[in-house]
PALUMVO-954155 format. One line per field, with one value per residue (C-alpha): x, y negated, z; residue in one letter; chain. Coordinates in nm, 3 decimals, m for minus. Each point is the difference from the previous one (the first is absolute). Layout:
BEGIN
east: X  ...
north: Y  ...
up: Z  ...
r: A  ...
c: A  ...
This chain:
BEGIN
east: 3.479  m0.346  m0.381  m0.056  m0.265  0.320  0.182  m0.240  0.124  m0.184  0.190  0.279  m0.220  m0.312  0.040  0.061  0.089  m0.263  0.196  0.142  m0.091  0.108  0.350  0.204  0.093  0.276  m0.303  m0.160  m0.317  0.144  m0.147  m0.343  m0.049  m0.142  m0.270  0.102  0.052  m0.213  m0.356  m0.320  0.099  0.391  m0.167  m0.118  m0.399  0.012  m0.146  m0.318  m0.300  m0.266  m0.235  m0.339  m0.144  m0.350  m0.243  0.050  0.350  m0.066  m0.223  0.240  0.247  m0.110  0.049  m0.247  m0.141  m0.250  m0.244  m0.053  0.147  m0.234  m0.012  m0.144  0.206  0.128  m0.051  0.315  0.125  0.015  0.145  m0.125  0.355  0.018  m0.334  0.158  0.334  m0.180  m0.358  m0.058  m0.268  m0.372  0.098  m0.176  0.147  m0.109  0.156  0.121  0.139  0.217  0.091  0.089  0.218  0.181  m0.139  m0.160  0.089  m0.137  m0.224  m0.137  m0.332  m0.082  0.154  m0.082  0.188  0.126  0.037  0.393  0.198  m0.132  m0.305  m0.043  m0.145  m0.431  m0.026  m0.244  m0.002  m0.232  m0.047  0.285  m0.015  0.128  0.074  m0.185  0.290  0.040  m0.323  m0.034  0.330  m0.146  m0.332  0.168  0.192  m0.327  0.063  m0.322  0.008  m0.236
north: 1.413  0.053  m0.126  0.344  0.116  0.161  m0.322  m0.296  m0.088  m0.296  m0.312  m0.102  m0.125  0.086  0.308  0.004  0.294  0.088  m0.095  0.318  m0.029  0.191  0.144  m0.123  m0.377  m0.074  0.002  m0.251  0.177  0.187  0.001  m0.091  0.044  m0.311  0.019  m0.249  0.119  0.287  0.026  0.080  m0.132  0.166  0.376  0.131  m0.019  m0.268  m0.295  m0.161  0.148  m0.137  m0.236  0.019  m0.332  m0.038  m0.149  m0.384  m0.034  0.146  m0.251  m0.245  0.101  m0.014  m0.338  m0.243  0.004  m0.355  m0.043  0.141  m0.008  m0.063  0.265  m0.229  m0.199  m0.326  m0.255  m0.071  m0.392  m0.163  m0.393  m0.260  m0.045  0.378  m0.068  m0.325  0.231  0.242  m0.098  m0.221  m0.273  0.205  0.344  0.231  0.106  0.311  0.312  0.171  m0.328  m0.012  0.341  m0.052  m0.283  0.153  m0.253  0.253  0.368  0.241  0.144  m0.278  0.018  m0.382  m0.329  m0.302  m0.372  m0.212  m0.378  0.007  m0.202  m0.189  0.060  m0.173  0.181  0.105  0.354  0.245  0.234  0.305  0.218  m0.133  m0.114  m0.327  m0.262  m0.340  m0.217  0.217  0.042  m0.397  m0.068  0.258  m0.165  m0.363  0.082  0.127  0.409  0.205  0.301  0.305
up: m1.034  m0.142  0.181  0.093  0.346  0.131  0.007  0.104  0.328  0.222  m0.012  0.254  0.322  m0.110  0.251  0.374  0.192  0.305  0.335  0.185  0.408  0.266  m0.168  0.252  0.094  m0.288  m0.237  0.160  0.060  0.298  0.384  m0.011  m0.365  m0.078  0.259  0.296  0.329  0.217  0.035  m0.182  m0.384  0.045  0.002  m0.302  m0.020  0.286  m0.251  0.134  m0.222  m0.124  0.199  0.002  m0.065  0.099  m0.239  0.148  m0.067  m0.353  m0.060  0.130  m0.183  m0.287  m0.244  m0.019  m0.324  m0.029  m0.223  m0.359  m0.345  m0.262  m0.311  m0.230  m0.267  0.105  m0.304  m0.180  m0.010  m0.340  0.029  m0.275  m0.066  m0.143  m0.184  m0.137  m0.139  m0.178  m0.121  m0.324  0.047  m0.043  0.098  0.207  0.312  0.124  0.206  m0.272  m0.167  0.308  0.022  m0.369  0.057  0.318  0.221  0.192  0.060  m0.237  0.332  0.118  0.062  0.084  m0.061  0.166  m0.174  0.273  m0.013  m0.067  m0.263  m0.279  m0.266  m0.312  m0.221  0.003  0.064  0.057  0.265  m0.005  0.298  0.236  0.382  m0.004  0.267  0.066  m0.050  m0.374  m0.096  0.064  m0.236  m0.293  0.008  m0.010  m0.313  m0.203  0.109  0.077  0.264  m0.067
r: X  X  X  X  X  X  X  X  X  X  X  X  X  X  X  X  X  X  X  X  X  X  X  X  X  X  X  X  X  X  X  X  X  X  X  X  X  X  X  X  X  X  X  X  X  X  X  X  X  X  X  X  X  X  X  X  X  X  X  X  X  X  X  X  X  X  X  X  X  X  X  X  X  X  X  X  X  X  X  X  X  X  X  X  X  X  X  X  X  X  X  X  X  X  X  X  X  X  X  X  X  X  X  X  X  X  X  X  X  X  X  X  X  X  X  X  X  X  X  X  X  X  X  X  X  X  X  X  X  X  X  X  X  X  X  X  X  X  X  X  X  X  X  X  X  X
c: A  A  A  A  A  A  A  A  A  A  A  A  A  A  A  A  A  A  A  A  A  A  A  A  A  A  A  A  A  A  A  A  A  A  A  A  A  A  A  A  A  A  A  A  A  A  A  A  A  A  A  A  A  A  A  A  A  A  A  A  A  A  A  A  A  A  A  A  A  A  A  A  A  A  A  A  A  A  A  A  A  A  A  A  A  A  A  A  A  A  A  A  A  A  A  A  A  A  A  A  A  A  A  A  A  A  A  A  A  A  A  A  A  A  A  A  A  A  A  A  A  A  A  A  A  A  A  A  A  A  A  A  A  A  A  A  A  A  A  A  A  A  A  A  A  A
């Protein structure tokens, strides 16, 4: 039989039928119809509305939200280690020599080095944040930071 509009059927399960109430108590839906016993919510339109809440409980209601969330760019984290890996002795490390060598992601917008792992090799770093415990390690090894 051919993929046709006429013969796409939904798959076995996928479909449940709606439950039948109030046809009688063999279907299981009989008596009260699924509502309970008497009173206000067993007669049709007898559900509680609506309640009016006044301002106060609004307020109090609503989730705590604290403090802020910053829009600007948080600095992304470059480890000496990762300089170490990539960079040849007397290269330039910049932004875009990062975002060139996938140590950073291609929209970064800052970088800061962090004093992680080993560095032995003099670098220099041009317009990047870098820690105390880094910058003191670069310097050590003969690296300049612009």
């Amino acid at each position: 039989m051919t993929l046709s509009i006429h013969t796409i059927k939904a798959s076995v399960g996928s479909r449940r039928s709606t439950k039948k109430r109030g046809r009688g108590n063999a279907s299981g839906h009989g008596n009260y119809s699924g509502r309970g016993g008497k009173g206000q919510t067993a007669r049709s339109g007898g559900q509680r509305g609506l309640r009016l809440k006044a301002f106060k409980n609004l307020f109090q209601a609503t989730p705590k939200l604290r403090g802020f969330k910053s829009l600007q760019a948080k600095d992304e984290t470059v480890r000496l280690s990762d300089l170490e890996k990539v960079f040849q002795a007397g290269d330039q490390v910049t932004l875009a020599t990062l975002k060139e060598k996938n140590i950073v992601g291609k929209n970064a917008k800052t970088a800061k080095i962090i004093d992680t792992g080993e560095l032995k090799k003099k670098l220099s770093i041009v317009g990047i944040k870098c820690s105390a415990g880094a910058k003191a390690k670069i310097e050590k090894l003969g690296g300049e930071i612009k």
